[in-house]
N, CA, C and O atoms as a GROMACS GRO file, in nm:
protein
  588
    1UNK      N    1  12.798   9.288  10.217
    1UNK     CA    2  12.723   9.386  10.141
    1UNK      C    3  12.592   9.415  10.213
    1UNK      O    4  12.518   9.327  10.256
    2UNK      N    5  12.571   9.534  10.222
    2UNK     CA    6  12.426   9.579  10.275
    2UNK      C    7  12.351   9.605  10.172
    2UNK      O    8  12.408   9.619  10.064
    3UNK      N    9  12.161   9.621  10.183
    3UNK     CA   10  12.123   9.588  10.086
    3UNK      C   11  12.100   9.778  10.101
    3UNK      O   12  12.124   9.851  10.004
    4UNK      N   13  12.067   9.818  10.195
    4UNK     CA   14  12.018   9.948  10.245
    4UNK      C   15  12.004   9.965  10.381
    4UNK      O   16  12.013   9.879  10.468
    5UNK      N   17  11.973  10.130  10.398
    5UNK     CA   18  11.992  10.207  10.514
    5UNK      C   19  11.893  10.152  10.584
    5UNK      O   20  11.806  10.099  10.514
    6UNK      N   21  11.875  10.146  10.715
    6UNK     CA   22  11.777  10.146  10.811
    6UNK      C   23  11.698  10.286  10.888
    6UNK      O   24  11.610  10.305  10.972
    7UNK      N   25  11.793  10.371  10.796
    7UNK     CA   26  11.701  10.500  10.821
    7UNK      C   27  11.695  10.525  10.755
    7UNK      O   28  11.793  10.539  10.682
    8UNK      N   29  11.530  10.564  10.705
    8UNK     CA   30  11.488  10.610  10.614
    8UNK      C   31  11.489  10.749  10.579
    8UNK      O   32  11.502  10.823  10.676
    9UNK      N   33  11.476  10.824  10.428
    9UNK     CA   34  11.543  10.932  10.433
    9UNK      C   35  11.395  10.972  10.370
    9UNK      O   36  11.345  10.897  10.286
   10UNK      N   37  11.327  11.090  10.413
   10UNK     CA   38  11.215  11.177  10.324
   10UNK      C   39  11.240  11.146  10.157
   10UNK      O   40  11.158  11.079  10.095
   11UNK      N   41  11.369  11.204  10.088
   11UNK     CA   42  11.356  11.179   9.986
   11UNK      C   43  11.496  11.123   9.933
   11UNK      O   44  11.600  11.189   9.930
   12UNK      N   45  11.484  11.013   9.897
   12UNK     CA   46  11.564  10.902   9.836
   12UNK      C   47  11.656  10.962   9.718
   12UNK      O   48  11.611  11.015   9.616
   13UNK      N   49  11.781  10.947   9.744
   13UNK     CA   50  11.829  10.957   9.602
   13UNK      C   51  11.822  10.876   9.493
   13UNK      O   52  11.753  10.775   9.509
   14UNK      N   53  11.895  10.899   9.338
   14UNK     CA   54  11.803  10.775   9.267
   14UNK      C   55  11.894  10.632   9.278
   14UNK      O   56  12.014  10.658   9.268
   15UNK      N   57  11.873  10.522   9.292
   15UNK     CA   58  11.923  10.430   9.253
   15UNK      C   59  11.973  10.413   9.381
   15UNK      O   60  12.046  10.313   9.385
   16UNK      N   61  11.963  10.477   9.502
   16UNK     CA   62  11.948  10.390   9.610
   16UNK      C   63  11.833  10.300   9.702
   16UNK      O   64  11.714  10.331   9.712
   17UNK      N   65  11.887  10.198   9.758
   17UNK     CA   66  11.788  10.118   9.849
   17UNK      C   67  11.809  10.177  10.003
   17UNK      O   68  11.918  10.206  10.051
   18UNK      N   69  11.665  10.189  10.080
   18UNK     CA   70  11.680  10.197  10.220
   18UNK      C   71  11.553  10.065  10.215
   18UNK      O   72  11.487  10.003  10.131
   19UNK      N   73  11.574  10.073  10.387
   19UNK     CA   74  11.464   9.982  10.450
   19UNK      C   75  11.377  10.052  10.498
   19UNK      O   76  11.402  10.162  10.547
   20UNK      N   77  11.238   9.991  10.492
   20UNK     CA   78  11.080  10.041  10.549
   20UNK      C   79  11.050   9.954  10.602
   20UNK      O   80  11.068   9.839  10.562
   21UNK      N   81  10.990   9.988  10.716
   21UNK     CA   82  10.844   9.885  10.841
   21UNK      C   83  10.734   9.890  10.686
   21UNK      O   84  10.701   9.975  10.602
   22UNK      N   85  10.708   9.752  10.712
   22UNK     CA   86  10.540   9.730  10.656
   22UNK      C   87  10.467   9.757  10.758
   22UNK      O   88  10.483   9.664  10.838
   23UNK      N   89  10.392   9.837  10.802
   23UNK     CA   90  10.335   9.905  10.899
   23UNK      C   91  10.196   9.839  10.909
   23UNK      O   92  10.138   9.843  11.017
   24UNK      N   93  10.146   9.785  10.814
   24UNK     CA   94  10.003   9.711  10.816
   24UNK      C   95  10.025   9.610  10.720
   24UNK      O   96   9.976   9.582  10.611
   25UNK      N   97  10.162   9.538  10.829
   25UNK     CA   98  10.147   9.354  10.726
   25UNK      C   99  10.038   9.265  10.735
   25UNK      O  100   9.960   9.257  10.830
   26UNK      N  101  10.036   9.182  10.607
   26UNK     CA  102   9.939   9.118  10.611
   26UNK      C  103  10.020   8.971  10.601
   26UNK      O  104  10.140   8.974  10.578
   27UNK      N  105   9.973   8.881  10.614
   27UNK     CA  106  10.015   8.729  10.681
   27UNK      C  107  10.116   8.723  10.603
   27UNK      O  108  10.230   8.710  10.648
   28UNK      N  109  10.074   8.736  10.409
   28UNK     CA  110  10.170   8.685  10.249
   28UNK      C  111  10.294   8.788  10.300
   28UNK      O  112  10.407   8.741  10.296
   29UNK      N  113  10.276   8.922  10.345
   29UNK     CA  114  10.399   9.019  10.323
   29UNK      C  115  10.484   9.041  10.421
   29UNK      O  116  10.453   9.038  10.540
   30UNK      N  117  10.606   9.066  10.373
   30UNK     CA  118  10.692   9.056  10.505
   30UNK      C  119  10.690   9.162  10.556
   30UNK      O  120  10.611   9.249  10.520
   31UNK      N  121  10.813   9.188  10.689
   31UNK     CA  122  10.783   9.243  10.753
   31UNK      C  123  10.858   9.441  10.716
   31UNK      O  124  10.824   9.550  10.761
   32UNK      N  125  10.940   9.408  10.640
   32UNK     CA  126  11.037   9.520  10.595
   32UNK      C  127  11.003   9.503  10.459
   32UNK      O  128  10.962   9.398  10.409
   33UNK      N  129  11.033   9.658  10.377
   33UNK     CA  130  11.061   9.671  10.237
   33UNK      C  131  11.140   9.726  10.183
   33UNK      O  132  11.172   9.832  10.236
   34UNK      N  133  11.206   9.693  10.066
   34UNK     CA  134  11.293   9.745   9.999
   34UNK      C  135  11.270   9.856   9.955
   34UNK      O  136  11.225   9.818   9.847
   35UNK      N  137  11.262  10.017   9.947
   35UNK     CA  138  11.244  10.119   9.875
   35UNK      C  139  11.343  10.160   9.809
   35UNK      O  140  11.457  10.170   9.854
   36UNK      N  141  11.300  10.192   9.673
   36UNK     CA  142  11.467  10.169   9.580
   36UNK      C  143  11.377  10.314   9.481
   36UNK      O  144  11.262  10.290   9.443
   37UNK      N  145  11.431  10.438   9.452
   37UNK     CA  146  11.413  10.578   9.371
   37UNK      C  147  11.439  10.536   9.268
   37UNK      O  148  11.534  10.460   9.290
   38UNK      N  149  11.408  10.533   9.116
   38UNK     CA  150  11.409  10.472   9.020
   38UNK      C  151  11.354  10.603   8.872
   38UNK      O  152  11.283  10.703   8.880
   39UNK      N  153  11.409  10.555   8.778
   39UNK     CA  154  11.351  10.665   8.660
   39UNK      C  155  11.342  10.574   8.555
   39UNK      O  156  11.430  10.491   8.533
   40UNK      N  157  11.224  10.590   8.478
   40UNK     CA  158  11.219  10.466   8.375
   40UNK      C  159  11.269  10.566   8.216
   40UNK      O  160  11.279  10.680   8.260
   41UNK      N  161  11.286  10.569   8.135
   41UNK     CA  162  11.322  10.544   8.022
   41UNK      C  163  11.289  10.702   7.961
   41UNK      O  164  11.368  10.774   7.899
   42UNK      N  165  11.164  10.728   7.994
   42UNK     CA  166  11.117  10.900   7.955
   42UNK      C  167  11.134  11.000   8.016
   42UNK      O  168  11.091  11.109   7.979
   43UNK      N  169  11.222  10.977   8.155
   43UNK     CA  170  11.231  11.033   8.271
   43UNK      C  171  11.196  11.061   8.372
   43UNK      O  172  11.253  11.126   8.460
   44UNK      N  173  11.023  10.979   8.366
   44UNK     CA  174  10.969  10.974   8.499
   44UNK      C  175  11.053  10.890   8.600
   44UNK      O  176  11.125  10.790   8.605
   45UNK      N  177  11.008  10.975   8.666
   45UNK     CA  178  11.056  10.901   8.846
   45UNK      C  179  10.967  10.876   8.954
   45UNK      O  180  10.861  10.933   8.982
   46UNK      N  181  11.022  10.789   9.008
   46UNK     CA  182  10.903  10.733   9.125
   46UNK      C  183  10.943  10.609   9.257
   46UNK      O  184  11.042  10.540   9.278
   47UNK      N  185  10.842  10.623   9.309
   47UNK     CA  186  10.949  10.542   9.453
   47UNK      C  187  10.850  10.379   9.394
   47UNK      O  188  10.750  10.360   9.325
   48UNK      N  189  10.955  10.287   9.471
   48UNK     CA  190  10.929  10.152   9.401
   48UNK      C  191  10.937  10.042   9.529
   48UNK      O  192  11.047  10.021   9.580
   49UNK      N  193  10.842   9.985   9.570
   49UNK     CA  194  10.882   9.916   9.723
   49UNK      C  195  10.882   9.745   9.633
   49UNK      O  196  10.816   9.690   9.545
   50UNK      N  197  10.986   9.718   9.711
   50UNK     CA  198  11.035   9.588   9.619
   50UNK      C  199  11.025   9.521   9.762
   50UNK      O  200  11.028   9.593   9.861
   51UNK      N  201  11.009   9.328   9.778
   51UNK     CA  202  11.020   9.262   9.852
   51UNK      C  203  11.186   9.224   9.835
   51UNK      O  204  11.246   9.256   9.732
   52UNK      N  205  11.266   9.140   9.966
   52UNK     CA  206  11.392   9.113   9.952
   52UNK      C  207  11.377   8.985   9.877
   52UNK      O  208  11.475   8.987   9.803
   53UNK      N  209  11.342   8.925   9.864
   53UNK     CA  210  11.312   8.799   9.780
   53UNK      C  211  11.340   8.853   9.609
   53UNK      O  212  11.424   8.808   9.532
   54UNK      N  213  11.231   8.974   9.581
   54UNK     CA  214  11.251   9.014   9.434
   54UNK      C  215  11.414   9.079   9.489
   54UNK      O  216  11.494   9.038   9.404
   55UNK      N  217  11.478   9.146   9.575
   55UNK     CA  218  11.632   9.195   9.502
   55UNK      C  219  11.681   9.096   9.507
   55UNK      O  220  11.712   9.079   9.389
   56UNK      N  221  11.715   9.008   9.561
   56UNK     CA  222  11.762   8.878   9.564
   56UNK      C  223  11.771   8.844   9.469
   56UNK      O  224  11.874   8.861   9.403
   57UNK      N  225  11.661   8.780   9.423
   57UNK     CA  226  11.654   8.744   9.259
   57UNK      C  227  11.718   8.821   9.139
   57UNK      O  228  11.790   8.767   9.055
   58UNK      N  229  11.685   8.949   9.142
   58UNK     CA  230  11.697   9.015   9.050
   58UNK      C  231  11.898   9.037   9.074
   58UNK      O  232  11.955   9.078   8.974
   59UNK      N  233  11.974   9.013   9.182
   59UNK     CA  234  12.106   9.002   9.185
   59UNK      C  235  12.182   8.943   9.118
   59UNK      O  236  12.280   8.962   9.047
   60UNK      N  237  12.053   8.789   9.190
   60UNK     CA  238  12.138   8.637   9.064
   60UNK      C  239  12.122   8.646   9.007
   60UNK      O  240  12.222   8.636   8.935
   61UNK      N  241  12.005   8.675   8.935
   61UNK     CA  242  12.002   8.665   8.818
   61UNK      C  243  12.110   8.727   8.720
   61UNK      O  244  12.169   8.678   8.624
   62UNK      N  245  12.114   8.866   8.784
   62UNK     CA  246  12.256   8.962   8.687
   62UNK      C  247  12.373   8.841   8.708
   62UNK      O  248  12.427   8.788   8.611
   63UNK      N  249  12.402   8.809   8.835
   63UNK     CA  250  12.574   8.726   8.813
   63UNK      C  251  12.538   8.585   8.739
   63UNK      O  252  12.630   8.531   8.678
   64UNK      N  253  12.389   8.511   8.741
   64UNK     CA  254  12.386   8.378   8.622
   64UNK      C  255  12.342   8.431   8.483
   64UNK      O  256  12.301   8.350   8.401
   65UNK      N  257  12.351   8.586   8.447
   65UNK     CA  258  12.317   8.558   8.326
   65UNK      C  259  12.394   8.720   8.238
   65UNK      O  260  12.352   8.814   8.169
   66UNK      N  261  12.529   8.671   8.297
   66UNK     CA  262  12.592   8.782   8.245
   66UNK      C  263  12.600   8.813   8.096
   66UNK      O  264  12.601   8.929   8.055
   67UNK      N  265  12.604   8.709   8.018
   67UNK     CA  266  12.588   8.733   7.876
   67UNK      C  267  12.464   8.837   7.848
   67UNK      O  268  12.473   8.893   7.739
   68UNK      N  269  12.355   8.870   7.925
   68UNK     CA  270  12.314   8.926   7.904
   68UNK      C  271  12.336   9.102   7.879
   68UNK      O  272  12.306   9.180   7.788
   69UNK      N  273  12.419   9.119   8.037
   69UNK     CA  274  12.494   9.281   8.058
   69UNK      C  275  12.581   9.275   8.024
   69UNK      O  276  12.665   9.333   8.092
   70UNK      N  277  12.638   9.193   7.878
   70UNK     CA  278  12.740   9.201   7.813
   70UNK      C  279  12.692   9.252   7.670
   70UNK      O  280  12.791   9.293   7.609
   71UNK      N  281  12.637   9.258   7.635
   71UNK     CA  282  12.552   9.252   7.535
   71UNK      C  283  12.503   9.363   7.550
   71UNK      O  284  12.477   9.410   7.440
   72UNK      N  285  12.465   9.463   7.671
   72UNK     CA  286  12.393   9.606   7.732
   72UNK      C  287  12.532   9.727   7.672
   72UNK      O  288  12.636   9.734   7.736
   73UNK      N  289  12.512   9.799   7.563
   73UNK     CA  290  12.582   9.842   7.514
   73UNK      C  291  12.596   9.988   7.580
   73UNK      O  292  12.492  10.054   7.570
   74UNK      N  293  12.682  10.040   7.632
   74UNK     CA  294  12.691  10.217   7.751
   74UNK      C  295  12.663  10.145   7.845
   74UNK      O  296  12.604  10.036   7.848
   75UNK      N  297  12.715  10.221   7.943
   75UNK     CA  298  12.672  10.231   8.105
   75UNK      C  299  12.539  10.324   8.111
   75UNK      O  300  12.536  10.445   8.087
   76UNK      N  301  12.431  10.244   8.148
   76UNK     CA  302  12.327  10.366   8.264
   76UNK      C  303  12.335  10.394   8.346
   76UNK      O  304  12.422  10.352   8.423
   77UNK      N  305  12.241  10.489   8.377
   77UNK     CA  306  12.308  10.582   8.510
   77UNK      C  307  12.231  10.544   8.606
   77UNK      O  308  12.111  10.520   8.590
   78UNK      N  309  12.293  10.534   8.715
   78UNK     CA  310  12.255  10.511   8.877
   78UNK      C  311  12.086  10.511   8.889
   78UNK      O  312  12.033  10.622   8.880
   79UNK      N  313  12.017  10.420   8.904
   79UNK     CA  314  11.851  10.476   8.942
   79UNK      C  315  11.782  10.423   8.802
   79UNK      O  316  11.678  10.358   8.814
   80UNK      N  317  11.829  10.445   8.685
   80UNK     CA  318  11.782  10.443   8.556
   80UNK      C  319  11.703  10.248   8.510
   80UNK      O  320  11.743  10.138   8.545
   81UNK      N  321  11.632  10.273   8.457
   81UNK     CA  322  11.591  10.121   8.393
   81UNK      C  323  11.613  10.121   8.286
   81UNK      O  324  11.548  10.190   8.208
   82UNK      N  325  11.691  10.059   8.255
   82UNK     CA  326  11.750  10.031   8.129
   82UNK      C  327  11.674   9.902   8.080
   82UNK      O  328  11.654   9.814   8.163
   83UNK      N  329  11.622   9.884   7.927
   83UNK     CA  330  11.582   9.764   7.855
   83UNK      C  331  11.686   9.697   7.810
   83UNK      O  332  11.784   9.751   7.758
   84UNK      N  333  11.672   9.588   7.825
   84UNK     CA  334  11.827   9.457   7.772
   84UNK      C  335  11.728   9.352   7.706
   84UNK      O  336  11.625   9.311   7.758
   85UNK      N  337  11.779   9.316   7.582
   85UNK     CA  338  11.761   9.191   7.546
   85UNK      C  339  11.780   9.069   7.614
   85UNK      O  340  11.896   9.042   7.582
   86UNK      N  341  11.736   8.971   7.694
   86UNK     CA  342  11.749   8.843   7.737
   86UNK      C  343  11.815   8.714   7.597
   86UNK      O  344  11.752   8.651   7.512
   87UNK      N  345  11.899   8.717   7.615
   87UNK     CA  346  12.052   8.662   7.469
   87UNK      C  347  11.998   8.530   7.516
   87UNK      O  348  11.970   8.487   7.404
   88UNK      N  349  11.971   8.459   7.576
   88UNK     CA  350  11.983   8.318   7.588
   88UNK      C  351  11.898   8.310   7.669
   88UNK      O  352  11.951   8.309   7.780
   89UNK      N  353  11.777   8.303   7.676
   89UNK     CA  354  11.648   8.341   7.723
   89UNK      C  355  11.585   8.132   7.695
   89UNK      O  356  11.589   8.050   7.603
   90UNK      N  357  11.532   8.139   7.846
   90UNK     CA  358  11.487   8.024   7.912
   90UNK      C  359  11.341   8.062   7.928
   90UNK      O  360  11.281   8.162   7.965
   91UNK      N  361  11.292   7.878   7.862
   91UNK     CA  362  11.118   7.889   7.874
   91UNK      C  363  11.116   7.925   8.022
   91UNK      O  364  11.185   7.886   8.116
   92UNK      N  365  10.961   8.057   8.007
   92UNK     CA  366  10.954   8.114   8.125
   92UNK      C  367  10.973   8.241   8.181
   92UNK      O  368  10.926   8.297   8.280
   93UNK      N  369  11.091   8.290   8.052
   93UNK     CA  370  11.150   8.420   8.098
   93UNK      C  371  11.139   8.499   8.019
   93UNK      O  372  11.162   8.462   7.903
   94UNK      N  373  11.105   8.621   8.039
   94UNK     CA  374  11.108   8.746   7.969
   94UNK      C  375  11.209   8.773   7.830
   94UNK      O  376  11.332   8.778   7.823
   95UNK      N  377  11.122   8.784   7.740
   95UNK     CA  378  11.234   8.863   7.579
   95UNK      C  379  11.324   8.936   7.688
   95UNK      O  380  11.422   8.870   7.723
   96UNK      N  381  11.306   9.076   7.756
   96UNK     CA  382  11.350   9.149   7.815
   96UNK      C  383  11.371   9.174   7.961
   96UNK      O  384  11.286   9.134   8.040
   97UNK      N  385  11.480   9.238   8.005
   97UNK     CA  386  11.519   9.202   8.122
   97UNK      C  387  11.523   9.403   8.112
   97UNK      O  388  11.544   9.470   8.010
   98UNK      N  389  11.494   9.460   8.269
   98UNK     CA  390  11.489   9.530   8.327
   98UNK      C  391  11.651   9.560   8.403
   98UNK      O  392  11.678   9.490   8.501
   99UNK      N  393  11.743   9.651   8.361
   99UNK     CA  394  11.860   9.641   8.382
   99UNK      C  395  11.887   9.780   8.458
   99UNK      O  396  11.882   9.893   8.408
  100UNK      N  397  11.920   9.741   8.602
  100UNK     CA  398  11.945   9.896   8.730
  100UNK      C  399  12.042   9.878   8.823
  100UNK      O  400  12.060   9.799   8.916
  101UNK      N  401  12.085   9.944   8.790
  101UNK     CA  402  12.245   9.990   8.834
  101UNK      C  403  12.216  10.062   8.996
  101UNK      O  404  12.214  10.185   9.003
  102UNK      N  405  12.199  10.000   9.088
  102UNK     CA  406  12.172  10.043   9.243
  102UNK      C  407  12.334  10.046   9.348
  102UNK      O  408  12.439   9.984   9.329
  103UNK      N  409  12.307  10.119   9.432
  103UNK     CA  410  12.404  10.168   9.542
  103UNK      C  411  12.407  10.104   9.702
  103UNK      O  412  12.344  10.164   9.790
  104UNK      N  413  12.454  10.027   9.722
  104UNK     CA  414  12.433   9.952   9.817
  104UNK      C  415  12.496  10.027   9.920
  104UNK      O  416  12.550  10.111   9.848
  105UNK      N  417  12.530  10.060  10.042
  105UNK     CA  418  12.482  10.096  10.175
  105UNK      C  419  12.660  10.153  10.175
  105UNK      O  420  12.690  10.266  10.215
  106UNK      N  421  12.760  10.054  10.125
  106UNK     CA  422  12.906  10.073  10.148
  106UNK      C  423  12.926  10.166  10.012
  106UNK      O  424  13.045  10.194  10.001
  107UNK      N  425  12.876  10.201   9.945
  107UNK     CA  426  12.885  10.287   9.849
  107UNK      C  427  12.914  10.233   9.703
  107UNK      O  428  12.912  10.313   9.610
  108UNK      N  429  12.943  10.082   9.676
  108UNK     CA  430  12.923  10.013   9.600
  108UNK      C  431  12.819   9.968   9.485
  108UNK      O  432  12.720   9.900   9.514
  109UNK      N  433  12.841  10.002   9.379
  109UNK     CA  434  12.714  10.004   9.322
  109UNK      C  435  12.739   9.888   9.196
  109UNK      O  436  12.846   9.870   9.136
  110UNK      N  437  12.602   9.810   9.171
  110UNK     CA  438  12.565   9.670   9.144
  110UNK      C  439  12.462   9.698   9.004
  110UNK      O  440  12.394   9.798   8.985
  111UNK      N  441  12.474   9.585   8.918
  111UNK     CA  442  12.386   9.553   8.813
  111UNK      C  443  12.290   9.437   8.891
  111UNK      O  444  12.322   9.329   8.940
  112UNK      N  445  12.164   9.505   8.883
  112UNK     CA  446  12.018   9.422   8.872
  112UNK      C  447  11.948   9.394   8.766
  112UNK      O  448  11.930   9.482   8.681
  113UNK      N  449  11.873   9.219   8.745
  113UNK     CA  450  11.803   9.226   8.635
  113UNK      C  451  11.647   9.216   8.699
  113UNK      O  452  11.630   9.148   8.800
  114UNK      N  453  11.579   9.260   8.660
  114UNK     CA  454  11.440   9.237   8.691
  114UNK      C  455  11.336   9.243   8.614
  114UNK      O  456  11.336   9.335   8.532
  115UNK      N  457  11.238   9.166   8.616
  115UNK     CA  458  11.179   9.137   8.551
  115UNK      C  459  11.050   9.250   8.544
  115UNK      O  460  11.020   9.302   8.652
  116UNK      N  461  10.971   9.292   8.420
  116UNK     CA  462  10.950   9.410   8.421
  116UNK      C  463  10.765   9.350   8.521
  116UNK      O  464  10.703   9.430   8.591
  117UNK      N  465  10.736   9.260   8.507
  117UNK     CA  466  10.626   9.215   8.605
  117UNK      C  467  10.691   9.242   8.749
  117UNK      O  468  10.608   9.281   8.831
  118UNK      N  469  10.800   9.231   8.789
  118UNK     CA  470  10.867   9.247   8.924
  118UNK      C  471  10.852   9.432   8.946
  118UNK      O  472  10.817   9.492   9.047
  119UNK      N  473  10.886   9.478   8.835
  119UNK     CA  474  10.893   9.647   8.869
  119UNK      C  475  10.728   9.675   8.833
  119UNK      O  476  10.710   9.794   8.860
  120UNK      N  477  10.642   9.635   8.800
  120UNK     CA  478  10.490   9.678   8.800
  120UNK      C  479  10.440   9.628   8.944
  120UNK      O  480  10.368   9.697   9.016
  121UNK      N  481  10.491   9.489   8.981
  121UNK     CA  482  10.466   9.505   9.150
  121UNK      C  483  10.480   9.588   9.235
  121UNK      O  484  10.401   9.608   9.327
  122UNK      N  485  10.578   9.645   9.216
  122UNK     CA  486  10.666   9.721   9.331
  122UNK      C  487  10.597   9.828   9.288
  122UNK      O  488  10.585   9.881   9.399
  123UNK      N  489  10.547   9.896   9.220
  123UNK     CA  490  10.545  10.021   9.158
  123UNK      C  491  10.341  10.022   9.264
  123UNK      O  492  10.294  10.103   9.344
  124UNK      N  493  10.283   9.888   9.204
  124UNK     CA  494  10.129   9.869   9.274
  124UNK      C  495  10.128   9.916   9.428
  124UNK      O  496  10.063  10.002   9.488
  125UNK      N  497  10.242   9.813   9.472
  125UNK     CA  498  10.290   9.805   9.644
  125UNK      C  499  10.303   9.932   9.693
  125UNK      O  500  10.266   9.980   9.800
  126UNK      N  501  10.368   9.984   9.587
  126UNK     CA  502  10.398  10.134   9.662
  126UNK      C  503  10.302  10.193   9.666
  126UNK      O  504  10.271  10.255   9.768
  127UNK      N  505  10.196  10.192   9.518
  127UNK     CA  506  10.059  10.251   9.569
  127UNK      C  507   9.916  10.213   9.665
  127UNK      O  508   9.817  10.278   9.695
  128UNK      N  509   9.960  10.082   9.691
  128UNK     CA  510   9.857  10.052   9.826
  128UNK      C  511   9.898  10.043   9.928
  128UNK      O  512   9.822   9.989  10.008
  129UNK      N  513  10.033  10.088   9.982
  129UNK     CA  514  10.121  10.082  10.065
  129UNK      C  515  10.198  10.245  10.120
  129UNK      O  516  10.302  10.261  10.185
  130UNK      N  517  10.122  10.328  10.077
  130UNK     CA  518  10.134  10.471  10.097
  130UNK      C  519  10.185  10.495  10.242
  130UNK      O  520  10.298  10.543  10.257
  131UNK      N  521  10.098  10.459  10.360
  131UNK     CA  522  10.150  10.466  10.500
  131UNK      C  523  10.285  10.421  10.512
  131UNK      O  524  10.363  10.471  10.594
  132UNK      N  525  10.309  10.352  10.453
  132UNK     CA  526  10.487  10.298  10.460
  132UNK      C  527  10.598  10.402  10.487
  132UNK      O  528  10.682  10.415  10.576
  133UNK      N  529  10.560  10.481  10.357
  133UNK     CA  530  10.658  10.587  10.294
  133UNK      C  531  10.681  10.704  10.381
  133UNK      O  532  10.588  10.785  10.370
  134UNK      N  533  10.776  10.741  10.466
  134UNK     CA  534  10.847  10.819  10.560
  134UNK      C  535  10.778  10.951  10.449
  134UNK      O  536  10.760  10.961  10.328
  135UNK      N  537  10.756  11.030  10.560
  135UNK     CA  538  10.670  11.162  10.589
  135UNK      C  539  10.772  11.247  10.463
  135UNK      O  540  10.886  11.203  10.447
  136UNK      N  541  10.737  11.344  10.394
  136UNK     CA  542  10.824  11.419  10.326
  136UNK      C  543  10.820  11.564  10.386
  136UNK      O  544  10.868  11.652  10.316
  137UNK      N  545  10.765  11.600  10.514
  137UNK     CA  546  10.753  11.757  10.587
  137UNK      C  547  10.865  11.787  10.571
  137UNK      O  548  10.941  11.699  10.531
  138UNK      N  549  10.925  11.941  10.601
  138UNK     CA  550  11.031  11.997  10.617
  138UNK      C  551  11.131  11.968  10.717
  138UNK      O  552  11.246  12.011  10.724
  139UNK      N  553  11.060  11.876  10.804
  139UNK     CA  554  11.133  11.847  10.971
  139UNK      C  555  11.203  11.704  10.947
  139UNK      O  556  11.269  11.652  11.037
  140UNK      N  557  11.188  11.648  10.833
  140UNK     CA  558  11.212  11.512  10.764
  140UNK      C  559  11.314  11.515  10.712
  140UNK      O  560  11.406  11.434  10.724
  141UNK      N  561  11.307  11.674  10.601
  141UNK     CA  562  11.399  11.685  10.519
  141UNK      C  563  11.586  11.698  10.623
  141UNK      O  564  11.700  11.653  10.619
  142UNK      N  565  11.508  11.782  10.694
  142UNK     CA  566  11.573  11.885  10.770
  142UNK      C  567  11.716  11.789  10.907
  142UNK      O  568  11.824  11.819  10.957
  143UNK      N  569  11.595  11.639  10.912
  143UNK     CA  570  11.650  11.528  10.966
  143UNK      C  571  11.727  11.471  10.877
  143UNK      O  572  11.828  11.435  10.937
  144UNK      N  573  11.732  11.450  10.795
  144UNK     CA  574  11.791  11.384  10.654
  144UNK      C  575  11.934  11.459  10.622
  144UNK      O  576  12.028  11.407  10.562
  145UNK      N  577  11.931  11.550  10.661
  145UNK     CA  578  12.084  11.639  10.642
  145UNK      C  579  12.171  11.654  10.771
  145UNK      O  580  12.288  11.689  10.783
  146UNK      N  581  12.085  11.621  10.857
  146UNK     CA  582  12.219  11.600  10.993
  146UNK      C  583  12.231  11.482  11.011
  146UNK      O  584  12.314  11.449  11.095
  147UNK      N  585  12.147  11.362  10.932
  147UNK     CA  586  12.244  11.221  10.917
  147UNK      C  587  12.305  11.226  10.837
  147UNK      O  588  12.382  11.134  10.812
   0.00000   0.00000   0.00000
C-alpha cells in the first residue's frame, strides 16, 4: 500500500494523500509531509499537512478499534470527517473519534480514525508551513493534467 503520490498536484482532490518536502525542517519535524484535502462537517474545505507517524496511527487505530466503524451508521464520502462515538473508549482517549475515508496511491480507499487534536495539528502545520504547499499558478494546474 502507498500512502501517496510523490508528485505533488496544485490542487488535491478530496480525500487524497500526496507527499511534500518540509522545505524549512526543523530538528522535531520530519523530513516529508502528508497532505491529505479534507471537508469537515459544514462543508468547509481545506488542505491538512499530517506527519506519517499521525497516519500511521490514525490506520491502527481504525483496524484495533473496529467496533467503533461499526457502530458509524452510512458511508461518508471520500475527504469528509465524519464524528464517531469512541464505544469502548480507553483512559486517555477521546469521547470522539474523527472518521476519513482516504485514497491511497493504488486507488484503494481506507477508514482513518483520528483524533480531533491530531486534525487541529495538521490544520496549524499547514498554516505555518505555507512554503510547503506546491504553487497553485496556471502552469501547475496545467502540469497536473498531463500527469
Amino acid at each position: 500500500m502507498s500512502l501517496g503520490s510523490d508528485k505533488p498536484r496544485a490542487r488535491l482532490p478530496m480525500g487524497h494523500i500526496d507527499v511534500i518536502t518540509n522545505k524549512n525542517k526543523t530538528d522535531e519535524e520530519p523530513f516529508r509531509w502528508a497532505r491529505i484535502r479534507l471537508e469537515d462537517e459544514d462543508g468547509t474545505e481545506g488542505t491538512f499537512l499530517f506527519t506519517f507517524d499521525d497516519i500511521t496511527t490514525a490506520m491502527s487505530r481504525a483496524y484495533t478499534q473496529r467496533e467503533d466503524l461499526v457502530s458509524d451508521t452510512g458511508r461518508i464520502k471520500l475527504g469528509h470527517i465524519g464524528v464517531i462515538e469512541n464505544t469502548e473508549r480507553k483512559e486517555g482517549e477521546p469521547e470522539n473519534w474523527a472518521r476519513i475515508r482516504l485514497k491511497d496511491e493504488s486507488g484503494t480507499d481506507y477508514s482513518y480514525l483520528f483524533s480531533f487534536d491530531e486534525i487541529q495539528a495538521a490544520a496549524q502545520r499547514t498554516a505555518t508551513q505555507q512554503e510547503d504547499l506546491p504553487p497553485e499558478g496556471w502552469l501547475q494546474k496545467l502540469q497536473d493534467l498531463l500527469d
